[in-house]
N, C-alpha and C positions, 0 to 999 in steps of 0.2 A: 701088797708088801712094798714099801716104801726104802730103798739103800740108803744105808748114813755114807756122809762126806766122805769118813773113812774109808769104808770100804769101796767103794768108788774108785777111791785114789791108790788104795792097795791095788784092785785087777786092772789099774794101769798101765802103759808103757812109760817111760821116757820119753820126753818130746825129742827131736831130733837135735832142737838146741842143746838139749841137757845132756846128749849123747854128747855133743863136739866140744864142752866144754872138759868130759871127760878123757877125751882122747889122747894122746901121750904130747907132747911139746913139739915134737920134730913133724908127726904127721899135721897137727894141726899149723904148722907153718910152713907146707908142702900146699895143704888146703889156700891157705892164707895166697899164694902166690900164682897157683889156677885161676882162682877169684878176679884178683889183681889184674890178671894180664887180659882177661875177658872183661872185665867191667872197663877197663881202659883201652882195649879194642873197640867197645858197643858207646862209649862217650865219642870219641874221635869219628864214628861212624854216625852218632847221632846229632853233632852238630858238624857234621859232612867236613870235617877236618879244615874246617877256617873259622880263625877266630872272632870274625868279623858277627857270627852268629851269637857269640857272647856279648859283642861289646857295640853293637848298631842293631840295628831296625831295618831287616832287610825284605820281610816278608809282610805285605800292606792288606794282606787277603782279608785276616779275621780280624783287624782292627779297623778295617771299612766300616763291619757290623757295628763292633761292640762299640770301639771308642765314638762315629758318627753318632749310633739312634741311643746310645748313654747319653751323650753330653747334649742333643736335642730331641729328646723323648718328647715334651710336650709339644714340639711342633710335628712330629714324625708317629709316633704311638709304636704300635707292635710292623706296623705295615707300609708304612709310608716312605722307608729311603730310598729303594730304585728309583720310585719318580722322582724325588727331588734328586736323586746327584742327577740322572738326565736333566733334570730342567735346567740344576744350576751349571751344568758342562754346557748345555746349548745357548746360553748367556752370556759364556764366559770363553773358557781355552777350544774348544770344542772337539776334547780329543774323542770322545768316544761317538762318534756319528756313525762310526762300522758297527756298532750296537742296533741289532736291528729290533732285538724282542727282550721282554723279562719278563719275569715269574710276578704277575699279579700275589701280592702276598695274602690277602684277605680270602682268595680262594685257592691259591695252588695254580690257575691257571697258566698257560706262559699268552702273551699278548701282544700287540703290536707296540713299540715304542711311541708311534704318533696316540696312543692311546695316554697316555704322561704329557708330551707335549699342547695335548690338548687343554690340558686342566692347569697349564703355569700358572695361569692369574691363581686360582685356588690355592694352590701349594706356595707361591709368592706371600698368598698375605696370613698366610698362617703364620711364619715365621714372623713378619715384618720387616723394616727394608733391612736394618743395620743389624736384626739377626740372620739374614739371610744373606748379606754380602759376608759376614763370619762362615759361614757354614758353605756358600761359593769358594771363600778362602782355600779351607780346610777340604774340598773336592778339588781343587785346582792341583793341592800339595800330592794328592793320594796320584788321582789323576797322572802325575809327572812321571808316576813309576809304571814298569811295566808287570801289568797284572791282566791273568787270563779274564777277561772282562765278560768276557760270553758265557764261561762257565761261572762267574761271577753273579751276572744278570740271572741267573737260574737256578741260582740257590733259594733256598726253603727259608734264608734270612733271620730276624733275629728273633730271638724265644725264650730268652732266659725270665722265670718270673722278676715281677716288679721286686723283690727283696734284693736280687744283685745286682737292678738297675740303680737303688739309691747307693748301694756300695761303687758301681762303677765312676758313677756321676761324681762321686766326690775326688775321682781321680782326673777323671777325661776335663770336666768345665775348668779344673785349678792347671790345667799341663796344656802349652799348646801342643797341635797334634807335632811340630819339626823336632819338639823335647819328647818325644813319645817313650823312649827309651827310657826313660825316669820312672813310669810306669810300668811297663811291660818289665821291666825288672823285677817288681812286685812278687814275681811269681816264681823267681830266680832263689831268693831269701824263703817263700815258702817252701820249695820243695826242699832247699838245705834243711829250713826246720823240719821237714817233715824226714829227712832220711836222720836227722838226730836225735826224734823222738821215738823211732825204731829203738836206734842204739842206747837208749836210757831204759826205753822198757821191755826189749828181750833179747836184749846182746848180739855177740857179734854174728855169729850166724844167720840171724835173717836178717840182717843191715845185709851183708852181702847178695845174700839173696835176692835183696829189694833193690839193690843198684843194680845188680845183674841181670834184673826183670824187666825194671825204666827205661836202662838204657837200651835193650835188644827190641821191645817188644814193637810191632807196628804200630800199635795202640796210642802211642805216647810220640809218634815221629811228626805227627802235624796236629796244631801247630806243634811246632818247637819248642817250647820252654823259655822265658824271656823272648816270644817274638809274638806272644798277643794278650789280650788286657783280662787278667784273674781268670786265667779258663784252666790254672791248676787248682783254685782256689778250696772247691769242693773237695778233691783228692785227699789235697795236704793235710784240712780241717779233720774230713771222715778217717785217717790213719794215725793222725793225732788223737783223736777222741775214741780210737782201740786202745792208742797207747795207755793214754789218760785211765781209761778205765781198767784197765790190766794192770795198773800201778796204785790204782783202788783213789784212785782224784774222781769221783762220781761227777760230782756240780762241775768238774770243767769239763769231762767227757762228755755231759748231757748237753753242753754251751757249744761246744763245735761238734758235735754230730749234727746241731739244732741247724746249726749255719750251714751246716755241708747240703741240709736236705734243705733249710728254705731257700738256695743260691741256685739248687739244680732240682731238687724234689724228688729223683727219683734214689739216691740214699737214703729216703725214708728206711727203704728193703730191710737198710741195715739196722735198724730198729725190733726187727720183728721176733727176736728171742725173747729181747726186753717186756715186750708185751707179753707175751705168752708166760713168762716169770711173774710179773705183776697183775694178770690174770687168775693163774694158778692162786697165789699166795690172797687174793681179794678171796675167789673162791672155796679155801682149803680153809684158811686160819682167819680168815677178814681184816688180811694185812699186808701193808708192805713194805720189803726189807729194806733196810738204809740202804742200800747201794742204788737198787732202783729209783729209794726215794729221790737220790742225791740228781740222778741222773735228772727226772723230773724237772725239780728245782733249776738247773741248769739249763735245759731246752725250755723252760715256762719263760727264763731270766733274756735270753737269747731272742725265743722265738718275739718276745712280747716286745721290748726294744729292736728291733729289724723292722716288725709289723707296721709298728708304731713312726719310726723314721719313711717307712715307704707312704703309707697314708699320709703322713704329715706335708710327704716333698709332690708326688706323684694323684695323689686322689685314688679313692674305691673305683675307680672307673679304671684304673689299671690292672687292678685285680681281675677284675671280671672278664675285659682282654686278655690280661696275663693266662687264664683258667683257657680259655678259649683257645687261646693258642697253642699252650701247651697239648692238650685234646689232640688238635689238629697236625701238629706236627709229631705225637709220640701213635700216629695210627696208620694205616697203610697208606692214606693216600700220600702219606710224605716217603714213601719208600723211594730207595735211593739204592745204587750199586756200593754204597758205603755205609750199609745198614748190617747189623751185625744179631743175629740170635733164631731161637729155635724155628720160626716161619722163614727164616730165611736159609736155614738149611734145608727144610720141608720144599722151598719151590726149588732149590738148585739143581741144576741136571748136569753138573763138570762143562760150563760154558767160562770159558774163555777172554773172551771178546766180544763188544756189544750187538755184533751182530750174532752170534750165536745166543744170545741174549734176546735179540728179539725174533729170532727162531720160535721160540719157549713163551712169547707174548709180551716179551720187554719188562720194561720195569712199571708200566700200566699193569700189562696182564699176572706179575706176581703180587704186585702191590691186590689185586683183586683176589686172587687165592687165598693171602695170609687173609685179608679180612672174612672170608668163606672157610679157614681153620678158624677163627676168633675160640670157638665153643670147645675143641682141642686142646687149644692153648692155654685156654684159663685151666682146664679139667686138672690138666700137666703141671701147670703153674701153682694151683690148689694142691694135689698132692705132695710139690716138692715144699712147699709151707706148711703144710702136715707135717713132714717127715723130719724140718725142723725144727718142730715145734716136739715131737717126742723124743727127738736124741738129745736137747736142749733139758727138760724136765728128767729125761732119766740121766743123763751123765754130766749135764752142766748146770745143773741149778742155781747150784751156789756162785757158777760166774759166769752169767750167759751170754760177755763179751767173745767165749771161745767159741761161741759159734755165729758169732755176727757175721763175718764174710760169707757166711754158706748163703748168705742175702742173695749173692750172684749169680744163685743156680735159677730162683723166680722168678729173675729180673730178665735172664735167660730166655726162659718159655712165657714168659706172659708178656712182651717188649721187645722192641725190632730197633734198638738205639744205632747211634752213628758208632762205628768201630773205634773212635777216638775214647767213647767213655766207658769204653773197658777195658780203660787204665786201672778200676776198681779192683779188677784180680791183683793188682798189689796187694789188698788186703788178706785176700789169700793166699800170697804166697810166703807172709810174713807169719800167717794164721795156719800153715801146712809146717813149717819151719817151727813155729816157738807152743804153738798149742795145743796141736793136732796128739793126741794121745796114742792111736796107733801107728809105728813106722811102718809099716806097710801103704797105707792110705796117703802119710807123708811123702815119701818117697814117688808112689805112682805120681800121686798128684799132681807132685814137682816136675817129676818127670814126663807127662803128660801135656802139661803145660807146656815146657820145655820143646817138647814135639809140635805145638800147636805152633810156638813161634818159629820154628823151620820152617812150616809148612806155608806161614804166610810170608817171611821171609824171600822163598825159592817164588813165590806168584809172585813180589813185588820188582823182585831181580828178574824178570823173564818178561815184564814192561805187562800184567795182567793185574790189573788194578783188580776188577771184579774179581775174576778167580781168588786174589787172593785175601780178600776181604773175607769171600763165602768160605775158604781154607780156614778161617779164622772159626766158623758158626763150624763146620765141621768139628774140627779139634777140640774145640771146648765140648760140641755132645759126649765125646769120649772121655772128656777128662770128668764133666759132670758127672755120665752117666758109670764110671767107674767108682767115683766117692758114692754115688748114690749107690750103688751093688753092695760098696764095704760098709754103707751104717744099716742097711738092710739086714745083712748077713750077722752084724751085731745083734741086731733086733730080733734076728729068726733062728738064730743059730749058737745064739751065746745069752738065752734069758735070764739065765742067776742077774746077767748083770745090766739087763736093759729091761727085760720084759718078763719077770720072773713067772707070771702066767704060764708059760710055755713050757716050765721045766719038767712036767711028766711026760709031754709030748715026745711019740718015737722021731728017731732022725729022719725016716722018710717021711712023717709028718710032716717036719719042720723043712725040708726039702720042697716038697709038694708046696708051703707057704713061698718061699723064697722066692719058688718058681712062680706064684701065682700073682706074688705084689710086685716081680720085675713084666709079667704080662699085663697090668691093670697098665702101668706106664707106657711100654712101649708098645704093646698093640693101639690104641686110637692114633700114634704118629703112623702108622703103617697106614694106618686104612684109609688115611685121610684124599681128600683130591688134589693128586698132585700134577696131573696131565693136563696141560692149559695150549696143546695144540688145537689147533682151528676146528670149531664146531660148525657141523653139518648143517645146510643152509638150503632147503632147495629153489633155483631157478628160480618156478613159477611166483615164488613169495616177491622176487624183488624184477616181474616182469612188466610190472605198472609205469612207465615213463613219468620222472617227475619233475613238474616247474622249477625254473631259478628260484631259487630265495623261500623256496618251502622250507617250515619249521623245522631244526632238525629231528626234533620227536614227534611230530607227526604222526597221525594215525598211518600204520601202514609203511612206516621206516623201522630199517633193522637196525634197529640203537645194541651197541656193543662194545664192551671194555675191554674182552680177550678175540683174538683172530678167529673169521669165521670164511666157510669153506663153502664156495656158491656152486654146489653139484649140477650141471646141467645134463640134458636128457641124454642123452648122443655127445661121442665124440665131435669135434669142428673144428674145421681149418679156416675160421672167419679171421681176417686181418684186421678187425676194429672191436672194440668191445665200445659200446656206449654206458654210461655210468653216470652217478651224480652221488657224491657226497659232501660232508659237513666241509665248509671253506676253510673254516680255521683250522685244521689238525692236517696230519702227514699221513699216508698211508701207503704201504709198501703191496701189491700185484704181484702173484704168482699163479704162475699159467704150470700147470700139473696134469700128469695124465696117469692115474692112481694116484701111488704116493710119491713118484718120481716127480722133482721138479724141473720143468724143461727153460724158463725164461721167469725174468722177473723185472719189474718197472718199479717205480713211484711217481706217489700223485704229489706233489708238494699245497703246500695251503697258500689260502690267498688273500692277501692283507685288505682291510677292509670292506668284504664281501660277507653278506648275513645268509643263515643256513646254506640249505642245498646250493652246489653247483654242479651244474653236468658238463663232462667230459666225455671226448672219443679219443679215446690211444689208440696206437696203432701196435697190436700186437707181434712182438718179437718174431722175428722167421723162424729161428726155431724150432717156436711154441705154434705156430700156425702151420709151418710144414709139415712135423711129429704130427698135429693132431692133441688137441685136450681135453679134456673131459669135465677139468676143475679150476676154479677161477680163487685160491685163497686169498682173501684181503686180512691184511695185518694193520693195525692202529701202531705206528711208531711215532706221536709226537703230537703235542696237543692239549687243548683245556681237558680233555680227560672224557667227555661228552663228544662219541664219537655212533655216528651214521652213517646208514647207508640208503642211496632212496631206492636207484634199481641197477641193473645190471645186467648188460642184452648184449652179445655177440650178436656183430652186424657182416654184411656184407662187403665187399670190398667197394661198392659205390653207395653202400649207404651213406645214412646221413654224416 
């Protein structure tokens, strides 16, 4: 049984906008002035109440990235700028010599900096002389400012596909970086159009809404807005091409959707009604409706002119990088304490601070768990693309724009993104406000939401970076998993008008269902492994004494990503433990007697030394007077490729 449009719209609500356009004059200019005083609170808070955020270039962090490896991609690729700005600062001003290590980009590793200065002749003649005294230039100016350079060096670096390299390029090569301001305004003029394309296509209530969301939300506080080059770009385009298409402009809503996803690729998501529409209607009738066709037409027009200018400027050989990187940076091994979605609520245990962080295995040891959810997450991530793919076909067909933001919920559980780019709940919250059919669902939503940005708000104001990033993967389970209960509950409890199958079924049938498709969901996140304290290791395994400079995988080494727990036979009051592990990585010693931890050391790593190195510490007093039984060694820091060779409690004139 198949609903007409009509009746659809008859067992309808009211969207929430159509309520407040109803409301009487006085209360809605009561609303109007809440609005007002809060959105003008959350602006003044969002450019930290000095104007100087409007009208200069005060934060050099993300325009290191974008504007340096845009405006010299083919001397640099996906992976090449730590070394060169070292090489060209060692050259030149030489401020940054306190820079001891960076994140090798090709693997993730972090490394020695003499490991860059090694290679200057290489990375010199890539550029050539007179493009490299530019590009010394242009590090010289960045350089002068003061920027956390350490946390700098250890970024995951640049990763935008080659389609927003040729759009950046045409900004960054024409502006030198001191006019930089001319560009990064760019993005000033997009979000204006983007909060007027709100107000053209569903009035005034989610215009409020949508300033009231920007400006509060954590999401959206770095970068800043006007302080780095087209990183709203994606946003503006993908809530334009809602608007566009909810105004029934197909060919331009499909032309910047097209752009939203080939700029950043994961707005694909917001695509996925669409398909399920032009699926259906290929399979039903062997056709497809103008609006989708329009849409088509516009992303073929879009994607195929982007494509076409990147191959032209950049070569295939960026693509293939481009692909690769992407990969490698949207997968655990790039997890970061600024990583936002369902694995990363799955590993949080309410840690605080990065030590209590790496209590729980650090951000090695969760980065290693999400990828051991992987098969979870997809399962999770598959049915909430299910589920919008059947509220899509039973109650939006005819305009499968109203359910494009629900993209957020699989972007959610299948994706571990930077908390910056889920600024996307804009689109929901403009999509809870002007589309959303039931006000119940609207309302929680909103309010839900609402909740989430307190909650990372209060972690932000209380100096807990992490806390409240993971507050952020919190809040949104709950707002997710409450939309998902209400289109459920339509589904199972209200089928006249979504699933008419179901209407002779008794209510404790449809109970029993309810109950059965919210357990298919949340049981595998229960079951999942979520305990990454130090695994049992005994003694005997690592009582083999091993050479300097042994492989660190080795037959016969305890190679390991999360914390491991070296039980030995008997308690001992030995004052030295002898040991050897991998040179290059960090490793934090705790001396335990159960579960009690009595003392703790670390090993630090050792610049230019290959595999094994053996050390003798000298055990805490303590941990040697107590008595301990257990020896935890913790991986905090390092190419990720972490050993152990042995591990001997000695005597007090041993070796």
């Amino acid at each position: 049984m198949r609903l007409s449009t009509d009746r659809i719209s008859a067992m309808t609500e009211p969207s929430l906008a159509q309520r407040y356009r109803e409301l009487p004059r006085h209360r809605r200019w009561v609303l109007r002035g809440v609005f007002a005083v809060l959105i003008c609170i959350g602006a003044g808070r969002y450019f930290e109440y000095d104007l100087r955020n409007l009208t200069e270039t005060v934060d050099f962090y993300d325009l290191t990235f974008y504007y340096l490896n845009s405006k010299y991609y083919h001397e640099l690729g996906y992976t090449g700028l730590p070394e060169a700005i070292l090489v060209a600062d060692a050259g030149s001003a030489r401020r940054l010599q306190h820079v001891t290590r960076y994140r090798e980009l090709e693997t993730y590793r972090v490394v020695s900096t003499r490991r860059a200065l090694a290679r200057s002749e290489a990375i010199r003649a890539r550029f050539g002389k007179a493009r490299f005294r530019q590009f010394t230039r242009d590090v010289e100016y960045i350089s002068a400012h003061n920027l956390p350079w350490q946390y700098l060096f250890n970024d995951h670096g640049y990763n935008p596909p080659p389609t927003w390299t040729v759009v950046g390029r045409l900004l960054s090569t024409h502006v030198p970086l001191w006019h930089a301001k001319w560009i990064t305004s760019v993005d000033l003029l997009l979000v204006a159009a983007m909060f007027m394309g709100v107000a053209w296509a569903f009035g005034e209530l989610p215009l409020l809404c949508a300033l009231l969301f920007f400006f509060w939300t954590g999401s959206s506080m770095w970068p800043l807005v006007g302080q780095a080059l087209l990183r709203f770009d994606w946003l503006a385009t993908a809530t334009l091409g809602l608007a566009a298409a909810h105004r029934g402009r197909a060919v331009l809503a499909g032309a910047l959707l097209a752009y939203a996803t080939l700029v950043r690729v994961f707005p694909a998501i917001l695509l996925w009604p669409y398909l399920v529409v032009i699926g259906a209607g290929l399979w039903q009738a062997r056709r497809i409706d103008r609006g989708s066709m329009g849409l088509i037409v516009g992303g073929s027009l879009m994607t195929a002119g982007l494509c076409a200018a990147a191959l032209a400027d950049l070569g295939s050989e960026a693509f293939v990088e481009g692909f690769q990187k992407i990969l490698l940076h949207g997968g655990p091994d790039s997890y970061s304490s600024m990583r936002v979605g369902l694995g990363d609520l799955l590993v949080f245990h309410g840690e605080t601070t990065r030590a209590a962080m790496n209590l729980h295995g650090g951000t090695l040891g969760k980065a290693e768990l999400i990828r051991a959810m992987a098969p979870t997450l997809r399962f999770v991530g598959g049915l909430s693309l299910a589920l919008i793919a059947i509220v899509t076909l039973r109650l939006h067909r005819t305009r499968p724009w109203a359910t494009m933001a629900l993209g957020v919920i699989p972007l959610y559980c299948l994706t571990t993104p930077n908390i910056t780019y889920f600024n996307i709940r804009l689109l929901l919250v403009v999509s809870l406000a002007a589309l959303e059919p039931s006000r119940l669902r609207a309302l929680g939503g909103l309010l839900l939401l609402a909740v989430t940005e307190c909650l990372t708000y209060y972690g932000e104001h209380a100096g807990l970076r992490y806390y409240a990033t993971s507050l952020t993967s919190v809040g949104l389970a709950g707002t997710f998993g409450f939309l998902t209960l209400g289109y459920l509950y339509d589904l199972v409890w209200k089928p006249p008008l979504l699933l008419p199958q179901l209407q002779g079924w008794s209510r404790a049938a449809r109970a029993a269902l309810l109950c059965g498709a919210m357990a298919v969901i949340v049981v595998p996140c229960m079951l999942v492994e979520r305990d990454i304290s130090p695994k049992a290791v005994a003694a005997d395994r690592l009582s083999r004494r091993r050479e300097a400079h042994t492989r660190w995988n080795a037959p016969g080494t305890v190679r390991m990503r999360t914390p491991i727990a070296v039980q030995l036979p008997t308690v001992t009051h030995a004052r030295r433990v002898e040991l050897s592990a991998d040179a290059n990585d960090d490793y934090e010693l705790r001396f335990q007697r159960g579960d009690r931890v009595l003392a703790r050391l670390t090993i630090d790593r050792s610049s230019g030394y290959r595999g094994l190195r053996p050390h003798v510490v000298d055990v805490p007093a303590a941990a040697a007077g107590a008595g301990y039984d257990t020896v935890a060694v913790f991986p905090v820091g390092g190419d990720g490729r972490y050993a152990l060779g042995h591990l001997i409690p000695v005597a007090t004139g041993g070796p």
